[in-house]
PyMOL Python script that loads the backbone (N, CA, C, O; Angstrom):
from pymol import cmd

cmd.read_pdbstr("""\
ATOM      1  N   UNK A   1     -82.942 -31.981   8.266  1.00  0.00           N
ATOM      2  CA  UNK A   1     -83.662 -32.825   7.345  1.00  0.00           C
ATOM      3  C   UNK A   1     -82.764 -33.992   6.932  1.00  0.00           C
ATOM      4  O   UNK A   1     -81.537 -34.003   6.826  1.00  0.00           O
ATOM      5  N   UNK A   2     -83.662 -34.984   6.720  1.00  0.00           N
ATOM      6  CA  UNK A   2     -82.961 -36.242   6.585  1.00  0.00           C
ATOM      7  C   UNK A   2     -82.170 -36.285   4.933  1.00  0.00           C
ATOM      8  O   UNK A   2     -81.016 -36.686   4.779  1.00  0.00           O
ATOM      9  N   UNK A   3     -82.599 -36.046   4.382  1.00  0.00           N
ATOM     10  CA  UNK A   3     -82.405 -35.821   2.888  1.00  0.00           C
ATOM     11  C   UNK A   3     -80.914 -34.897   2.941  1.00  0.00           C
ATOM     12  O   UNK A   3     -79.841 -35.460   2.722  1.00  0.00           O
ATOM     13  N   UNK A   4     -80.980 -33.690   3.200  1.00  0.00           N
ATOM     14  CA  UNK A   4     -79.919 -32.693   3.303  1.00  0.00           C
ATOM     15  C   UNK A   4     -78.468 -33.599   4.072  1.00  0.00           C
ATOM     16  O   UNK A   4     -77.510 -33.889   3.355  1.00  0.00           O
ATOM     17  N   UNK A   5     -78.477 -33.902   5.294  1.00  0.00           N
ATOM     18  CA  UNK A   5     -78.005 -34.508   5.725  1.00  0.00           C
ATOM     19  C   UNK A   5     -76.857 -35.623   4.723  1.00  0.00           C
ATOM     20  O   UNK A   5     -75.659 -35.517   4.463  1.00  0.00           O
ATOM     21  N   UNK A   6     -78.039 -36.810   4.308  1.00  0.00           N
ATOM     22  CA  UNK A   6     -77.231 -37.428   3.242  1.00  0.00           C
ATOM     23  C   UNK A   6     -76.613 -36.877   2.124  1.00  0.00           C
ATOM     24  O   UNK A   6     -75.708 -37.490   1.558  1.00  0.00           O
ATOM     25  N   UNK A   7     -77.096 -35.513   1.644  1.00  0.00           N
ATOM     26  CA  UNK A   7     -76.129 -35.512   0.164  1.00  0.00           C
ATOM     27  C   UNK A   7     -74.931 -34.370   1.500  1.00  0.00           C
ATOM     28  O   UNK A   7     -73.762 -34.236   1.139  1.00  0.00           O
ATOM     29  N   UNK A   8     -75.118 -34.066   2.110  1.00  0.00           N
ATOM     30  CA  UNK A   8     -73.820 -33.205   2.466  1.00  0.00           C
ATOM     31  C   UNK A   8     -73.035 -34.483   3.162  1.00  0.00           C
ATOM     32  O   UNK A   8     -71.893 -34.084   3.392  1.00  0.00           O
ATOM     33  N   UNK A   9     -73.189 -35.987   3.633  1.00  0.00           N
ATOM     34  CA  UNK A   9     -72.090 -36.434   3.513  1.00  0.00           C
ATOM     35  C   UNK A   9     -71.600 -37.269   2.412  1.00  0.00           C
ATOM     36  O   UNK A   9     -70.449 -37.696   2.504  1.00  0.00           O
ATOM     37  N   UNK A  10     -72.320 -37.570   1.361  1.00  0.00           N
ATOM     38  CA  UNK A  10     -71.645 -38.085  -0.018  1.00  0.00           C
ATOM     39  C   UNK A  10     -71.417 -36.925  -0.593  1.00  0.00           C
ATOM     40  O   UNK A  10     -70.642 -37.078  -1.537  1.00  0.00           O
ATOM     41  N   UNK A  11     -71.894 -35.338  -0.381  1.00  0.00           N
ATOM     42  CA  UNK A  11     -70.879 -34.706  -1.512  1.00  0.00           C
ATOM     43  C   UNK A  11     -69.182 -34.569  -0.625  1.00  0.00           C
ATOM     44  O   UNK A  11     -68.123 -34.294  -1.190  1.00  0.00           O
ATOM     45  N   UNK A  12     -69.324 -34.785   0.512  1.00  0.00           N
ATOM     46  CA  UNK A  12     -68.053 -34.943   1.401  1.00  0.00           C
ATOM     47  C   UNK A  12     -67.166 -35.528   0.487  1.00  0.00           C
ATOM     48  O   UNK A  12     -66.358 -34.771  -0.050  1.00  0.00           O
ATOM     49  N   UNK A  13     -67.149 -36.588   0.231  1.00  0.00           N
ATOM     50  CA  UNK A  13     -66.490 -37.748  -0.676  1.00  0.00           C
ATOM     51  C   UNK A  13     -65.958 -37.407  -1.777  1.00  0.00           C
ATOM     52  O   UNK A  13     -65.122 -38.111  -2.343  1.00  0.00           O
ATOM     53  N   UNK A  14     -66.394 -36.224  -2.246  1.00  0.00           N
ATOM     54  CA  UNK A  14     -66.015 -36.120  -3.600  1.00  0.00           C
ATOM     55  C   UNK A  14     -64.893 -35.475  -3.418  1.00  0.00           C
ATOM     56  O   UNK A  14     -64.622 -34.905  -2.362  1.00  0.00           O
ATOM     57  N   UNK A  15     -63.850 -35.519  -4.821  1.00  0.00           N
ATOM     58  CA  UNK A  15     -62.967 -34.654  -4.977  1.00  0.00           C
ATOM     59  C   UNK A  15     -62.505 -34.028  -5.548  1.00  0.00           C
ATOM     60  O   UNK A  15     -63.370 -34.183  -6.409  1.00  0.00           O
ATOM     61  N   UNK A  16     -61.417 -32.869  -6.293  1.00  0.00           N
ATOM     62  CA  UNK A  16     -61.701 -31.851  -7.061  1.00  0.00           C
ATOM     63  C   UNK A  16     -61.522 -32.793  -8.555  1.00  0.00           C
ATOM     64  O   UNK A  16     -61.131 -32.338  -9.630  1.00  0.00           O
ATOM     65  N   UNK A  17     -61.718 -33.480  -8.418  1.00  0.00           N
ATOM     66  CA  UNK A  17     -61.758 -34.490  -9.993  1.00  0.00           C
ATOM     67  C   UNK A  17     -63.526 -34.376  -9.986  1.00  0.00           C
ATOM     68  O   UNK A  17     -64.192 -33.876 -10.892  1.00  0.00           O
ATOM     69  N   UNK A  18     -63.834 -34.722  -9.257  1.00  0.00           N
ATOM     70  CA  UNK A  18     -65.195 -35.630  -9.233  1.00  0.00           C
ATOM     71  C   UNK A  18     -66.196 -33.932  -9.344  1.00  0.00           C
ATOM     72  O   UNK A  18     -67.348 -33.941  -9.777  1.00  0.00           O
ATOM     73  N   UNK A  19     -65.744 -33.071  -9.041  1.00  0.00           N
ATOM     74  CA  UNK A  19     -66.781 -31.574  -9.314  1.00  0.00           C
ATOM     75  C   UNK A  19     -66.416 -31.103 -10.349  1.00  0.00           C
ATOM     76  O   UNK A  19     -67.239 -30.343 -10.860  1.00  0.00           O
ATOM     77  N   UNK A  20     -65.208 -31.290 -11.048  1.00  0.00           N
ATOM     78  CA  UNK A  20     -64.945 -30.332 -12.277  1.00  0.00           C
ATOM     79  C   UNK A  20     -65.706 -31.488 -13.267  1.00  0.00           C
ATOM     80  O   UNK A  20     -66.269 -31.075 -14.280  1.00  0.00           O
ATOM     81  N   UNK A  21     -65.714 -33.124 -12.919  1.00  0.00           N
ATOM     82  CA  UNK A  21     -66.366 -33.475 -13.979  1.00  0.00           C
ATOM     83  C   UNK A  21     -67.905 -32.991 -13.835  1.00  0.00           C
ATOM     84  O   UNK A  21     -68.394 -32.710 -14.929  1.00  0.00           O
ATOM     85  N   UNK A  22     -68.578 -32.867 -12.986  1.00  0.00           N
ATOM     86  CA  UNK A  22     -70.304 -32.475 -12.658  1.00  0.00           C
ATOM     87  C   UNK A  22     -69.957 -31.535 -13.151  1.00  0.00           C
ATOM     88  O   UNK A  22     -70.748 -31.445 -14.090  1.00  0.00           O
ATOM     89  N   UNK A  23     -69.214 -30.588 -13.221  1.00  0.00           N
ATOM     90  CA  UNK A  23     -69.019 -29.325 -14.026  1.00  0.00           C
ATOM     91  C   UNK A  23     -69.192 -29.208 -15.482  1.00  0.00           C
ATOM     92  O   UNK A  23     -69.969 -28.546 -16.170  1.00  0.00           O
ATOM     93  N   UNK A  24     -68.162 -30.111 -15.781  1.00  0.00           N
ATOM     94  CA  UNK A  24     -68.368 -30.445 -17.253  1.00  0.00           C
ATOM     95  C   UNK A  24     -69.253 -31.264 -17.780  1.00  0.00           C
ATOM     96  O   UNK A  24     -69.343 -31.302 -19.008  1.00  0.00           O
ATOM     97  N   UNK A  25     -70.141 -32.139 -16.916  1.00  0.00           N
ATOM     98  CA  UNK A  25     -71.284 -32.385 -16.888  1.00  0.00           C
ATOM     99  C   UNK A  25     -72.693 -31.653 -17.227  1.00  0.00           C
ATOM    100  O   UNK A  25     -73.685 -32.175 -17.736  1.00  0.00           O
ATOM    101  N   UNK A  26     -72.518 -30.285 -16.804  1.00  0.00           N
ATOM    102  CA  UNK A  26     -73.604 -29.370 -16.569  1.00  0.00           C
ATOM    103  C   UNK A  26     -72.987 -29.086 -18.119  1.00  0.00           C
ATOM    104  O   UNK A  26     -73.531 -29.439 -19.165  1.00  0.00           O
ATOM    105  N   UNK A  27     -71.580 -28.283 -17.978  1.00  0.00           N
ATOM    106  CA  UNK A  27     -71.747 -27.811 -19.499  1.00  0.00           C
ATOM    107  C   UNK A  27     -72.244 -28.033 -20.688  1.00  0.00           C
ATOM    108  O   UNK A  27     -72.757 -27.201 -21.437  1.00  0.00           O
ATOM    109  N   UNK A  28     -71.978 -30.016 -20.997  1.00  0.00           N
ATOM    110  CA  UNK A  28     -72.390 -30.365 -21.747  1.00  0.00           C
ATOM    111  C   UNK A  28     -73.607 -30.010 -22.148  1.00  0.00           C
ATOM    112  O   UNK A  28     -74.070 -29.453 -23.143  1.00  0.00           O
ATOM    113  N   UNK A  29     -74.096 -30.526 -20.989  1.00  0.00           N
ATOM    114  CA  UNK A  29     -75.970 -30.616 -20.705  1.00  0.00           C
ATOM    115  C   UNK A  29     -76.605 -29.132 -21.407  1.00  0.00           C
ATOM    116  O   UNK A  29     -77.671 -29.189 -22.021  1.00  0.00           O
ATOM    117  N   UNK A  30     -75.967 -27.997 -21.283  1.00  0.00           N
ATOM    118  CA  UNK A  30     -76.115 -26.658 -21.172  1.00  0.00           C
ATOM    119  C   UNK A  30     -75.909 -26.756 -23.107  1.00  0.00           C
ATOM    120  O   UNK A  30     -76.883 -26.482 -23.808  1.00  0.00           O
ATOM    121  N   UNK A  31     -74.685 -27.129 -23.695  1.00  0.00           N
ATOM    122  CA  UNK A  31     -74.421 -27.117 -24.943  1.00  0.00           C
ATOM    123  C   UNK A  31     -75.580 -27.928 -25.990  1.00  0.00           C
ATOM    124  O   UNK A  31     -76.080 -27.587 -27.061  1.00  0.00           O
ATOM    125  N   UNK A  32     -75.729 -29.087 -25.182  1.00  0.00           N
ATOM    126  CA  UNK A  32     -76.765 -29.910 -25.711  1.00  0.00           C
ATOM    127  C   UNK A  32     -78.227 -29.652 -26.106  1.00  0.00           C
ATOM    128  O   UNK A  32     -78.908 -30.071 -27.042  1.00  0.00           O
ATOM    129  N   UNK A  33     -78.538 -28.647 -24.867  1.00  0.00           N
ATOM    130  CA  UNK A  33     -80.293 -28.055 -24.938  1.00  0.00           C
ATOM    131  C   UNK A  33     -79.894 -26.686 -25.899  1.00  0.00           C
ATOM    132  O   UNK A  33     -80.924 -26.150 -26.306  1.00  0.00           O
ATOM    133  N   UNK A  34     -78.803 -26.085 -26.297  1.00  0.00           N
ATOM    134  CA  UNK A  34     -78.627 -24.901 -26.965  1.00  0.00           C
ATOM    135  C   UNK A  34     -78.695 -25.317 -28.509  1.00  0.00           C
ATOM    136  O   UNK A  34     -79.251 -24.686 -29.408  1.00  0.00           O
ATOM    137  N   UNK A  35     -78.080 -26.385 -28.595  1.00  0.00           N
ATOM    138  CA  UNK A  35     -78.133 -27.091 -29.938  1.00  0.00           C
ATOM    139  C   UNK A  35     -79.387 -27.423 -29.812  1.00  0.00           C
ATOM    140  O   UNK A  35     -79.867 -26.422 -30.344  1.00  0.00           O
ATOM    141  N   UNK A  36     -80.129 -27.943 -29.571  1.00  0.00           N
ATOM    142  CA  UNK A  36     -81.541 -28.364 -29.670  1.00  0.00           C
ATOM    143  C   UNK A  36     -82.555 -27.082 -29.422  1.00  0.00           C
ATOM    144  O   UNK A  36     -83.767 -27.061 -29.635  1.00  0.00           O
ATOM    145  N   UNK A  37     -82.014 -26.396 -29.092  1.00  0.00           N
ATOM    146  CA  UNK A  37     -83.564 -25.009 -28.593  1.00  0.00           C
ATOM    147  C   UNK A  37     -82.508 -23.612 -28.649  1.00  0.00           C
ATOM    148  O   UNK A  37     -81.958 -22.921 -27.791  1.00  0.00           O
ATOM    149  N   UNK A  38     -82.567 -23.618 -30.492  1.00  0.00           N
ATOM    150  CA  UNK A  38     -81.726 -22.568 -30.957  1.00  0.00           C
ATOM    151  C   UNK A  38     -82.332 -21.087 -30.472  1.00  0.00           C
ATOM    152  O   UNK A  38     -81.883 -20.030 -30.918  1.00  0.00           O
ATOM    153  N   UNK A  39     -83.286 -21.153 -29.612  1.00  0.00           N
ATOM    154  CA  UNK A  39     -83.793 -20.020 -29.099  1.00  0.00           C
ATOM    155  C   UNK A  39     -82.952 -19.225 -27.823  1.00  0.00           C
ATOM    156  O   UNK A  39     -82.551 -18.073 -27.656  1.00  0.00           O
ATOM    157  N   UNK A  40     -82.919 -20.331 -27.123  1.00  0.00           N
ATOM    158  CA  UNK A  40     -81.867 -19.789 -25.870  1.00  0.00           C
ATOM    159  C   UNK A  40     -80.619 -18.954 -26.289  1.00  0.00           C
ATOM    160  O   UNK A  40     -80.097 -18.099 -25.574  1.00  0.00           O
ATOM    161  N   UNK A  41     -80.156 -19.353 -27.691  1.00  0.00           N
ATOM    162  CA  UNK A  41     -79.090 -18.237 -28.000  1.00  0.00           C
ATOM    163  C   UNK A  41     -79.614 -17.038 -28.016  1.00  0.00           C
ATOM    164  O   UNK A  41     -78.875 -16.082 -27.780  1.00  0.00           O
ATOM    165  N   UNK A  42     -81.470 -16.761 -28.394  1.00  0.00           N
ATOM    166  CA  UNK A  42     -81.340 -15.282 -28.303  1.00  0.00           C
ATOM    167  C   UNK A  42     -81.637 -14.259 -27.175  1.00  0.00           C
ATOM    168  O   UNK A  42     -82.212 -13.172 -27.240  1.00  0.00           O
ATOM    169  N   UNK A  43     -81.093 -14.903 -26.136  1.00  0.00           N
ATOM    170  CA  UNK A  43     -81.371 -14.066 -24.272  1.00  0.00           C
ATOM    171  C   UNK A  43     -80.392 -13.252 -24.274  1.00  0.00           C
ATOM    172  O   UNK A  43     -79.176 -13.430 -24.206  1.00  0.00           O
ATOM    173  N   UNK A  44     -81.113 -12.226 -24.369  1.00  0.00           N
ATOM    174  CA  UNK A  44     -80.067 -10.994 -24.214  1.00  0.00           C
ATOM    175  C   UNK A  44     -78.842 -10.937 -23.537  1.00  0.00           C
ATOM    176  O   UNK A  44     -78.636 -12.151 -23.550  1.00  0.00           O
ATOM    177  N   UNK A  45     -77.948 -10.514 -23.004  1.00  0.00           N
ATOM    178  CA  UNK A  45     -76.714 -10.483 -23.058  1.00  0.00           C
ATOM    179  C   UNK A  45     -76.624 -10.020 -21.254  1.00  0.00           C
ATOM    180  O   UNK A  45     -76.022 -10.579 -20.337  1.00  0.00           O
ATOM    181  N   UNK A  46     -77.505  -8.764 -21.260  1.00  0.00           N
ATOM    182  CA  UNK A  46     -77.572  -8.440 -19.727  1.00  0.00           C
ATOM    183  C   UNK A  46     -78.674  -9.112 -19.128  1.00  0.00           C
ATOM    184  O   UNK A  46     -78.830  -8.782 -17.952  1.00  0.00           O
ATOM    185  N   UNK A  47     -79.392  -9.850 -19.505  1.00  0.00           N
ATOM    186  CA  UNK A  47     -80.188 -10.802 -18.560  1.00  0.00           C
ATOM    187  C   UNK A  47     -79.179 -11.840 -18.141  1.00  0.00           C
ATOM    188  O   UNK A  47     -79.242 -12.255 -16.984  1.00  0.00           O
ATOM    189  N   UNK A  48     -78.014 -12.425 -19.171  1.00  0.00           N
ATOM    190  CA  UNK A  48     -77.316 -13.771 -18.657  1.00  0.00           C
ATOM    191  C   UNK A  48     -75.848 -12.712 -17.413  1.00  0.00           C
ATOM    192  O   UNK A  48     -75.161 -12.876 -16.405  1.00  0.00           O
ATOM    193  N   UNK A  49     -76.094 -11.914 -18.251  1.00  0.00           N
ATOM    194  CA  UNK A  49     -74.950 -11.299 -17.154  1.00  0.00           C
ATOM    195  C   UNK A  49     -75.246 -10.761 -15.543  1.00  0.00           C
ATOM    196  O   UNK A  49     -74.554 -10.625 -14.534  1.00  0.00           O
ATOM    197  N   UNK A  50     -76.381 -10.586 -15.828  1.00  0.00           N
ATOM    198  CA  UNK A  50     -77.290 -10.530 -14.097  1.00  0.00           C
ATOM    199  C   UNK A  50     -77.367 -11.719 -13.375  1.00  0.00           C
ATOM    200  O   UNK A  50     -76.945 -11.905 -12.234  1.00  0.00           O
ATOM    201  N   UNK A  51     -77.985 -12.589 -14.175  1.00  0.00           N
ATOM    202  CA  UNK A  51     -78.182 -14.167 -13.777  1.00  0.00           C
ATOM    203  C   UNK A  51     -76.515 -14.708 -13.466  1.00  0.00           C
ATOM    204  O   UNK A  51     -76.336 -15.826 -12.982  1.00  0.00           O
ATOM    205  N   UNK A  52     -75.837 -14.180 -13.658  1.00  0.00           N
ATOM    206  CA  UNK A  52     -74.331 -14.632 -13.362  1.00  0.00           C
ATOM    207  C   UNK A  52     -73.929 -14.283 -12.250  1.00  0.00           C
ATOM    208  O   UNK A  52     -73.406 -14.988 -11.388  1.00  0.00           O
ATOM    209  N   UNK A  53     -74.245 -12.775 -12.218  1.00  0.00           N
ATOM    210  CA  UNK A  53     -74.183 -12.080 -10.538  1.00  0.00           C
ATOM    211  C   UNK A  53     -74.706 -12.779  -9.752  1.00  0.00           C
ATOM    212  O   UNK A  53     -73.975 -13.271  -8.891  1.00  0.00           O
ATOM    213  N   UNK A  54     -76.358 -13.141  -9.729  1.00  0.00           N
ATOM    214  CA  UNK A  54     -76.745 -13.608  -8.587  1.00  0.00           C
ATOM    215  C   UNK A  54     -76.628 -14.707  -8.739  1.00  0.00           C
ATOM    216  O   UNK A  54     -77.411 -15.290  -7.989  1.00  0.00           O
ATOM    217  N   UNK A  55     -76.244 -15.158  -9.133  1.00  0.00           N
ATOM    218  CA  UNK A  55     -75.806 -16.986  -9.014  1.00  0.00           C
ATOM    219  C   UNK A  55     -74.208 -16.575  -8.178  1.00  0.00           C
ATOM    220  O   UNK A  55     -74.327 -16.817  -6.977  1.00  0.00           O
ATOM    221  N   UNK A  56     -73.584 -16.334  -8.333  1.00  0.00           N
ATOM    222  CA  UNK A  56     -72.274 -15.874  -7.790  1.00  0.00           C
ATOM    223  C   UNK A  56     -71.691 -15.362  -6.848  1.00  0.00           C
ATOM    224  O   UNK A  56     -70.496 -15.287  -6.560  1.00  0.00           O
ATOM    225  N   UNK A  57     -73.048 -14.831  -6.136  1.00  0.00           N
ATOM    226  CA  UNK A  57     -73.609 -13.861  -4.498  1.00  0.00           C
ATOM    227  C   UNK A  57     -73.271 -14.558  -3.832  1.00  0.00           C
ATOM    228  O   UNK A  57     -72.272 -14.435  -3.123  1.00  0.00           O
ATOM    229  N   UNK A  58     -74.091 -15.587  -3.879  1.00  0.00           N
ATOM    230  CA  UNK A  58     -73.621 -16.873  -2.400  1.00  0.00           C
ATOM    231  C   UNK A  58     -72.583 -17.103  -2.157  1.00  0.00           C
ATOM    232  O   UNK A  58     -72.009 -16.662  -1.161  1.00  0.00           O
ATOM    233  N   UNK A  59     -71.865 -18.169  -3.364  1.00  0.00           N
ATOM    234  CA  UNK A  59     -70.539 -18.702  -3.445  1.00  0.00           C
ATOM    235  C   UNK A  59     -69.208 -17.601  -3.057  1.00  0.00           C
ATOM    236  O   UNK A  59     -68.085 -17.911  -2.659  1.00  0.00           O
ATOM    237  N   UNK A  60     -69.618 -16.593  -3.254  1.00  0.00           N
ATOM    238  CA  UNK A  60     -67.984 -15.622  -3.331  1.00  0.00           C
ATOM    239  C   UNK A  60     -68.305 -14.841  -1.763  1.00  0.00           C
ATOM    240  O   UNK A  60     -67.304 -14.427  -1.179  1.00  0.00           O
ATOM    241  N   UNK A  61     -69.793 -14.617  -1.017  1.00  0.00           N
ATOM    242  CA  UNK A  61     -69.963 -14.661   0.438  1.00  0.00           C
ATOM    243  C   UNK A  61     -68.913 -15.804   1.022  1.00  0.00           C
ATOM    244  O   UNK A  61     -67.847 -15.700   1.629  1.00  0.00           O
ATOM    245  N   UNK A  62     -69.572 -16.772   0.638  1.00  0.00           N
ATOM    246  CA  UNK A  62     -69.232 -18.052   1.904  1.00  0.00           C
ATOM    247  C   UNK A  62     -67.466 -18.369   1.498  1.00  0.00           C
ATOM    248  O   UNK A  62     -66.707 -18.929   2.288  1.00  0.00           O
ATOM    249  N   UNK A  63     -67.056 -17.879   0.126  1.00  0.00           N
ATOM    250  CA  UNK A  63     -65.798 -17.746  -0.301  1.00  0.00           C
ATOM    251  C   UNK A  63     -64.747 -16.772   0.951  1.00  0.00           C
ATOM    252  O   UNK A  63     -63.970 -17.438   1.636  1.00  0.00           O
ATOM    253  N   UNK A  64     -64.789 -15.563   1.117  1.00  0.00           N
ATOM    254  CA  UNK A  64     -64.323 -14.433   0.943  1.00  0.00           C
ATOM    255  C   UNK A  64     -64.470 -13.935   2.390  1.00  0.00           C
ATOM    256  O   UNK A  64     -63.584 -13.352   3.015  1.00  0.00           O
ATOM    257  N   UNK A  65     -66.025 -14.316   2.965  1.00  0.00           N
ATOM    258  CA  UNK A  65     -66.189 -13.268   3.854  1.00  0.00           C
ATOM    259  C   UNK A  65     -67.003 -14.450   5.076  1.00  0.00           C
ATOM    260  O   UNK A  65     -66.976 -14.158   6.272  1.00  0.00           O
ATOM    261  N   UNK A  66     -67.399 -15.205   4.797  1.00  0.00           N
ATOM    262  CA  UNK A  66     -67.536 -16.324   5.866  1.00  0.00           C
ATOM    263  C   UNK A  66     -66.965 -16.757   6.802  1.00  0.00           C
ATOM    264  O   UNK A  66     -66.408 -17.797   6.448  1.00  0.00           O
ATOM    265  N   UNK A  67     -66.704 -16.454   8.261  1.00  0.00           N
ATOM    266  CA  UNK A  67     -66.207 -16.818   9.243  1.00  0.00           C
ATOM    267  C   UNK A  67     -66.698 -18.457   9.476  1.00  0.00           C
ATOM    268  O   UNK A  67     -67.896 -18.697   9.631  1.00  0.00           O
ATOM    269  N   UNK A  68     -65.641 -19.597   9.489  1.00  0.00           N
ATOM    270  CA  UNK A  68     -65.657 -20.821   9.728  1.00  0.00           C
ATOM    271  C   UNK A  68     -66.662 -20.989  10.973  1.00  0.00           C
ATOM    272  O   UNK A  68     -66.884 -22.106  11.441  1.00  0.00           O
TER     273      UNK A  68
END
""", "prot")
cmd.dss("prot")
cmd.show_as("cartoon", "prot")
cmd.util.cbc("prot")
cmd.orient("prot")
């Protein structure tokens, strides 16, 4: 796909400056809607801790156990 293509060669470009800021980017973003939608503080504790696992599946595969 034409789309895919282009962001995998501009995220090429980036460097470990340029992801920890999108990082801290997201955080903000994440702090910002918590202050505004005092509800999200009340998600239980093992729903965010599941949602952590599988967010974390992929990345620590293609980390760890991914043959180049």
């Amino acid at each position: 796909m034409k789309i895919i293509r282009f962001f995998n060669q501009k995220s090429s470009l980036f460097t470990i400056w340029d992801i920890k800021l999108a990082q801290l980017t997201a955080m903000l973003l994440v702090l910002i809607l918590v202050k505004y939608i005092p509800v999200l503080l009340k998600i239980d504790v093992l729903v965010l801790i599941v949602l952590l696992i599988i967010s974390a599946l992929r990345p620590c595969y293609v980390m760890f156990f991914k043959k180049s």
